[in-house]
N, C-alpha and C positions, 0 to 999 in steps of 0.2 A: 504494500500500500504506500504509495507515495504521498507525502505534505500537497500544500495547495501552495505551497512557493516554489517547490521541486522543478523541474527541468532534465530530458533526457539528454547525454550528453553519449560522443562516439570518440574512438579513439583517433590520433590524427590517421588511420589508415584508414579509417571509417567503419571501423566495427563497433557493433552497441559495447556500453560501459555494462557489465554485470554483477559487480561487487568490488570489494578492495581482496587487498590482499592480508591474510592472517598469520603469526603465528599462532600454535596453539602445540601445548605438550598431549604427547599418547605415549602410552606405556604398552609395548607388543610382547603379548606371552610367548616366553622360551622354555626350553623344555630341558636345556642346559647348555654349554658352549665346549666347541670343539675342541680341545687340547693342544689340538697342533696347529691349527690356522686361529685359533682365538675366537671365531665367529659363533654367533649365537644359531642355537638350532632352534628356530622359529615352532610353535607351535601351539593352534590357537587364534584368536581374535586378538586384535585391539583396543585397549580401553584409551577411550577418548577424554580428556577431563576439560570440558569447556568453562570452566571457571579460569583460566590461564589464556584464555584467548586476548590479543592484543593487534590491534591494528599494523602495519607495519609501514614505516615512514621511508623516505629518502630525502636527505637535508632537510629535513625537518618537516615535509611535505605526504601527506596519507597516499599510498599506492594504489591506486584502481585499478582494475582488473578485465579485460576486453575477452569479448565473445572466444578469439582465438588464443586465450591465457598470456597475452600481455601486459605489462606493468605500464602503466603510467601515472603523471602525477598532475594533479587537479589544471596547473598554469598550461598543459600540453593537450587537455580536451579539448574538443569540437562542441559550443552546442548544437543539439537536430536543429532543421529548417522550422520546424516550429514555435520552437522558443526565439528563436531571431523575430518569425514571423510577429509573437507575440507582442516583442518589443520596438518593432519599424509601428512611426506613427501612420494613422489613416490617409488615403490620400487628402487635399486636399477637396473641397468640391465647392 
């Protein structure tokens, strides 16, 4: 659900904006780790802990996130044609 000030915005390749980008910790069940390569033997699901979620910035700017999983940052958007639109005054008459 979008605000009533909201506005869609695309990436400059012109893909829609979908989200930002997150950290967020999981903790992935092992079942023990290999002895000799060190790696864990995975087994089992994912716990997710969304309380640890946090936005993720560049130079201090929030990352958003394009249809085709690219990162951008807010000053590198596009608005759509219809937020412009919104904003070009009426013609004259």
């Amino acid at each position: 659900m979008k605000a009533d000030s909201s506005c869609d915005f695309l990436s400059p390749e012109g893909n829609p904006i979908v989200g930002t980008s997150e950290k967020i910790l999981a903790t992935a069940s092992i079942s023990g780790i290999d002895p000799t390569t060190g790696k864990p033997l995975y087994f089992g699901g994912t716990e997710v802990h969304r309380d640890t979620q946090e936005t993720l910035e560049r130079a201090g700017k929030i990352l958003f996130v394009c249809s085709e999983g690219n990162e951008w940052t807010f000053d590198q958007l596009v608005p759509t044609m219809n937020y412009e639109a919104e904003l070009s005054p009426l013609p004259f008459r």
